[in-house]
MISE-902765 format. One record per residue (C-alpha): x, y, z; residue number from 1; residue in three letters. Coordinates in Angstrom, 3 decimals. Layout:
BEGIN
c1,c2,c3,num,residu
X,Y,Z,NUM,ala
...
end
This chain:
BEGIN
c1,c2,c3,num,residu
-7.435,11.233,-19.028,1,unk
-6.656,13.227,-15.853,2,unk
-7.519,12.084,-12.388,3,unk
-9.669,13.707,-10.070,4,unk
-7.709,12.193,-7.418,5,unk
-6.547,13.565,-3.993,6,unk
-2.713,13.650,-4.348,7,unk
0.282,15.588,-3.008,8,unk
3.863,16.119,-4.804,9,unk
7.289,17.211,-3.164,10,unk
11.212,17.224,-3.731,11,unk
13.018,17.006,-7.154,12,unk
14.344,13.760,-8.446,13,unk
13.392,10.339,-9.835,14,unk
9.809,9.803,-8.878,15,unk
8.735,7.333,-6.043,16,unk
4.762,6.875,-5.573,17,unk
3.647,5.690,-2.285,18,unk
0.084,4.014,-2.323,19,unk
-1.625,3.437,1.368,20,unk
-2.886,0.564,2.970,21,unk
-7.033,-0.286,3.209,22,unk
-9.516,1.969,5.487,23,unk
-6.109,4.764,5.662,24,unk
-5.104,7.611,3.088,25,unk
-1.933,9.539,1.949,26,unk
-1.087,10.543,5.687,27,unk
-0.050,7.631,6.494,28,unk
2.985,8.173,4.938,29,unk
3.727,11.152,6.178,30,unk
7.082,9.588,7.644,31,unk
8.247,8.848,4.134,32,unk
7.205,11.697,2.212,33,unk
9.585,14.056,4.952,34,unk
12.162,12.212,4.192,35,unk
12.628,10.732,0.792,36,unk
11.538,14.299,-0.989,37,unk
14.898,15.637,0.272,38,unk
16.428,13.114,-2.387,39,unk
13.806,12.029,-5.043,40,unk
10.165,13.373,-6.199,41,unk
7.764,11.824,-3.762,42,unk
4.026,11.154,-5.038,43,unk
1.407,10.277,-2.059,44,unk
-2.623,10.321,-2.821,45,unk
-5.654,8.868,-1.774,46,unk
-7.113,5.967,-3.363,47,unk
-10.465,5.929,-4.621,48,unk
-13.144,5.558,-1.812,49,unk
-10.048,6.460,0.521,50,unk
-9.048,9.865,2.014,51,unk
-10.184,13.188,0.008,52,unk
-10.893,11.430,-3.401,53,unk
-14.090,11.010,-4.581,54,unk
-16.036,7.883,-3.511,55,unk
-16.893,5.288,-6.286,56,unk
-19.992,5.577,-8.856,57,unk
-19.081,3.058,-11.352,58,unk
-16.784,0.581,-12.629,59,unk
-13.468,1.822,-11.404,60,unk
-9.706,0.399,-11.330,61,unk
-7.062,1.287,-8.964,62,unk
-4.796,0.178,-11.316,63,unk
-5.836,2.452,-14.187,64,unk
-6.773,5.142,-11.692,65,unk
-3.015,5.059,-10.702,66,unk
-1.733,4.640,-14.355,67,unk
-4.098,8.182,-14.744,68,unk
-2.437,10.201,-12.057,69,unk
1.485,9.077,-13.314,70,unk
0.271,10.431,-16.750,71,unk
-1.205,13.407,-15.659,72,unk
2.177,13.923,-13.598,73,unk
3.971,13.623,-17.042,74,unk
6.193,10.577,-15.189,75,unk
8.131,8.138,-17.457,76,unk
9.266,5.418,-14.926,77,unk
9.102,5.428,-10.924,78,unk
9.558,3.568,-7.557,79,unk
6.308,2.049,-6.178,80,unk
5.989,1.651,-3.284,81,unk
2.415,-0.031,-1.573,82,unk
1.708,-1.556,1.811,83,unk
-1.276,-3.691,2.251,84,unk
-3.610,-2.980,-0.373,85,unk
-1.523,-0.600,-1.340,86,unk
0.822,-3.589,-1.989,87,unk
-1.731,-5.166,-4.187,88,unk
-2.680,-2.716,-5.863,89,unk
1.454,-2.191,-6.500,90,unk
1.749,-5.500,-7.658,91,unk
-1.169,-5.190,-10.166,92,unk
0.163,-2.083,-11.451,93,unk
3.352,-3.564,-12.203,94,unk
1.534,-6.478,-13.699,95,unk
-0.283,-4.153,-15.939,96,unk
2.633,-1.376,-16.701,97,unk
5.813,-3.137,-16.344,98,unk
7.695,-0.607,-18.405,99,unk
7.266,2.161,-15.951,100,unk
9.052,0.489,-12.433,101,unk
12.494,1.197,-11.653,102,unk
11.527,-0.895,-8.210,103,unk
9.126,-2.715,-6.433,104,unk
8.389,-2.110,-2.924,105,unk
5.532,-4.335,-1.182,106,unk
5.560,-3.834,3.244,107,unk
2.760,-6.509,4.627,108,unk
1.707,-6.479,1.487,109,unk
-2.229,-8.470,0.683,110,unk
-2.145,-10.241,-2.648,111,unk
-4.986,-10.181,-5.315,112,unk
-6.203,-13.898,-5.178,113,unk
-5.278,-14.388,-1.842,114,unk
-8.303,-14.455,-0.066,115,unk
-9.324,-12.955,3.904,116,unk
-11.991,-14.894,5.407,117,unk
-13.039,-11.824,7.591,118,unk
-16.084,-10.215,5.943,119,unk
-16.204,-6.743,8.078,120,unk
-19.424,-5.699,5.485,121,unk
-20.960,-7.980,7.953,122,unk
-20.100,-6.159,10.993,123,unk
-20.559,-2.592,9.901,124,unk
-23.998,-3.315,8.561,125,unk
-24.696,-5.286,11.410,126,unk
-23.414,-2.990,14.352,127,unk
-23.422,0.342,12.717,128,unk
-20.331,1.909,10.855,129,unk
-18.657,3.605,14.499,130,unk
-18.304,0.154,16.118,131,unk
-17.383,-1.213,13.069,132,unk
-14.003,0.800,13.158,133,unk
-13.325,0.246,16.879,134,unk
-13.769,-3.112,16.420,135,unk
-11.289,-2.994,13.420,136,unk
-8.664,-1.069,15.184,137,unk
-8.956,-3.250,18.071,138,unk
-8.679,-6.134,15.567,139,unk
-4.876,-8.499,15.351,140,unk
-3.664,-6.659,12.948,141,unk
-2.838,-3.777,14.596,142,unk
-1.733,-5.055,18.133,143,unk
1.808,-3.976,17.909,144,unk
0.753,-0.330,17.642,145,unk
-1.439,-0.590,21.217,146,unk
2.129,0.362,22.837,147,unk
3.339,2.392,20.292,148,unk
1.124,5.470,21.947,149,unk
2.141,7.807,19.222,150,unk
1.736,5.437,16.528,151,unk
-1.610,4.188,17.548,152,unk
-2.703,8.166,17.809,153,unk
-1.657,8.178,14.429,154,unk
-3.653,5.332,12.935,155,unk
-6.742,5.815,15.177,156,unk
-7.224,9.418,13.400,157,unk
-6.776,7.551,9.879,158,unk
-9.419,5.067,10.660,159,unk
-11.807,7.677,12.349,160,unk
-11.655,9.548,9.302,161,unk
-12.183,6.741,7.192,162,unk
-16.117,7.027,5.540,163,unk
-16.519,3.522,6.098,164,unk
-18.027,2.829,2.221,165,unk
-16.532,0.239,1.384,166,unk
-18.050,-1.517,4.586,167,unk
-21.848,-0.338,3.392,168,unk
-21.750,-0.502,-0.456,169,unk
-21.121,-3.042,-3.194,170,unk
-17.639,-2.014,-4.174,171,unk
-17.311,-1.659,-8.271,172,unk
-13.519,-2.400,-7.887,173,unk
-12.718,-4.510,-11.403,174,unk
-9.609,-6.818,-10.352,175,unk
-7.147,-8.451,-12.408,176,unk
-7.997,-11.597,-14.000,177,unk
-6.085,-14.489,-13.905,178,unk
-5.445,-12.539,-10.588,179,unk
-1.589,-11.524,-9.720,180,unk
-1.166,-14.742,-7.743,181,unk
-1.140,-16.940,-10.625,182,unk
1.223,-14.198,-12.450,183,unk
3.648,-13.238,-10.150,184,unk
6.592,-15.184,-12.493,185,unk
6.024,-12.012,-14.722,186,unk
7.227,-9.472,-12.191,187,unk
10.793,-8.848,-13.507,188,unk
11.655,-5.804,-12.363,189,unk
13.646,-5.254,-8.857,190,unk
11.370,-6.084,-6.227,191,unk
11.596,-5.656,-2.202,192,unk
9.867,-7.119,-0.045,193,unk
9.242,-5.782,3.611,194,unk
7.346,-8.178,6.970,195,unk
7.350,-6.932,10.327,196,unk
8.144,-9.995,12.257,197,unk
4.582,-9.395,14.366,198,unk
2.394,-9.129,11.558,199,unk
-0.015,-11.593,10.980,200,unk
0.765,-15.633,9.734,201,unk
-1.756,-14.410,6.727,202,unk
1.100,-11.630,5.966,203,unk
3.941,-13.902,6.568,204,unk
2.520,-16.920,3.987,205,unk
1.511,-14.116,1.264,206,unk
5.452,-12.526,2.293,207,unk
6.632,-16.570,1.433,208,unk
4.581,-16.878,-1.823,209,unk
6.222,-13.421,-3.309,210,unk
9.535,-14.947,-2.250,211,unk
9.528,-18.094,-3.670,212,unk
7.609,-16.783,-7.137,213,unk
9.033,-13.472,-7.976,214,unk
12.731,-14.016,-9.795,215,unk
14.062,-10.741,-7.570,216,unk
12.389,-10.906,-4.484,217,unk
13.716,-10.340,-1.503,218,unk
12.918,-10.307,1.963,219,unk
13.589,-7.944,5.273,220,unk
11.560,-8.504,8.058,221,unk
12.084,-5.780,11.036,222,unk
11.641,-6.615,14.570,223,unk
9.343,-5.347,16.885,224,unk
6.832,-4.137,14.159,225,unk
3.829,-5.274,13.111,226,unk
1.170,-4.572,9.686,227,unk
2.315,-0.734,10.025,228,unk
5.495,-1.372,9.552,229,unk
6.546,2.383,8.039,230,unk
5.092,3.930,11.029,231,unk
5.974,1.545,13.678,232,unk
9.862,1.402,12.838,233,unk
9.854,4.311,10.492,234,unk
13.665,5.083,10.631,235,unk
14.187,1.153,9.584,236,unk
12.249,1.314,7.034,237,unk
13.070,4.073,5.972,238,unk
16.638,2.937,6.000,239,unk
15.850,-0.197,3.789,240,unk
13.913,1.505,0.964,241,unk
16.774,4.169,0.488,242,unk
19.539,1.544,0.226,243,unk
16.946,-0.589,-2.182,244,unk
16.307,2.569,-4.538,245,unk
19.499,3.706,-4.582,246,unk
20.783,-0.140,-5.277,247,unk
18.524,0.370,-8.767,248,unk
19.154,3.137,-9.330,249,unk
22.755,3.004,-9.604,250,unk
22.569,-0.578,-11.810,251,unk
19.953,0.783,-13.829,252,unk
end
């Protein structure tokens, strides 16, 4: 099946797929994609519902919607990389298709069965979709980036772009089930995991349960960053996930 996904492709090597974090798209790994396609093949795209991909009209999976697009890209095994939701969605996948990760890469990562109590539907249908967004980027989450003027440019253009439907509409999102919490022994593949030490305590316990339940994990928390950790301290990050890949890749 091919996708109809928004994606973009660059540099020659082993692959690495980046997959972006809730109400963002592709862009916001721009930082990554400059850098690691002058070593490796670098995949970025937009979700479903996210970015320039369609929105959903039925039963979807962004676990099968990403198992589509590395098919369609003819890709035996890569680097995932996911922050946020894009973590989860990460972790899934590698629940799902363990034979295709070299590495694991989860930055602030949510965790399917971990629950939020903030229900932002609420709000949006409440005060309108516009506010809805300020009020988001003005939420915790992001309150390391407020003096981080370029950053914060950055991510406000994300979120202003962002259609907002998943705020308005009954998502059709099928999940795993038992959900990846009560699976996470299974991961066996190399697995990184990245906290900005201001993130949220909610990031930091999900950061503790992937420690103490995945067999490989391990964990690098960067200072003076927050939930965006690749943007916020880019050149860190960027440092860690090179030394992780090429760690795999030379044990592999």
């Amino acid at each position: 099946m091919t996708t109809n996904l928004n994606y973009q492709v660059g540099g020659q090597g082993t692959p690495v797929i980046f997959v972006h974090g809730f109400s963002l798209d592709s862009r916001m790994w721009q930082p990554q994609f400059e850098h690691f396609t002058k070593t490796h093949q670098v995949i970025t795209y937009d979700m479903r519902g996210f970015g320039k991909s369609p929105l959903p009209e039925s039963p979807y999976s962004h676990v099968e919607d990403l198992h589509n697009l590395i098919n369609e890209l003819k890709i035996q095994k890569v680097h995932l990389v996911g922050l946020s939701l894009g973590g989860e969605v990460a972790i899934d996948y590698t629940l799902t298709y363990p034979e295709t990760i070299l590495s694991l890469t989860l930055a602030d990562t949510s965790l399917g069965g971990y629950s939020s109590t903030v229900n932002w539907r609420v709000y949006a249908k409440e005060q309108g979709i516009e506010q809805a967004k300020q009020n988001w980027l003005n939420h915790s989450v992001f309150s390391s980036v407020k003096d981080k003027s370029v950053v914060f440019e950055s991510l406000k253009k994300l979120v202003t772009d962002y259609s907002g439907w998943h705020w308005l509409n009954d998502d059709p999102r099928t999940k795993l089930n038992p959900s990846a919490i009560d699976r996470l022994g299974e991961i066996r593949v190399p697995t990184q995991i990245i906290l900005g030490e201001l993130d949220l305590a909610y990031y930091h316990d999900i950061a503790k349960i992937l420690v103490e339940r995945i067999p490989s994990a391990q964990l690098h928390k960067i200072a003076n960053s927050g939930h965006m950790v690749n943007f916020e301290q880019s050149v860190v990050f960027n440092d860690l996930l090179d030394n992780f890949i090429s760690t795999c890749e030379r044990i592999k």
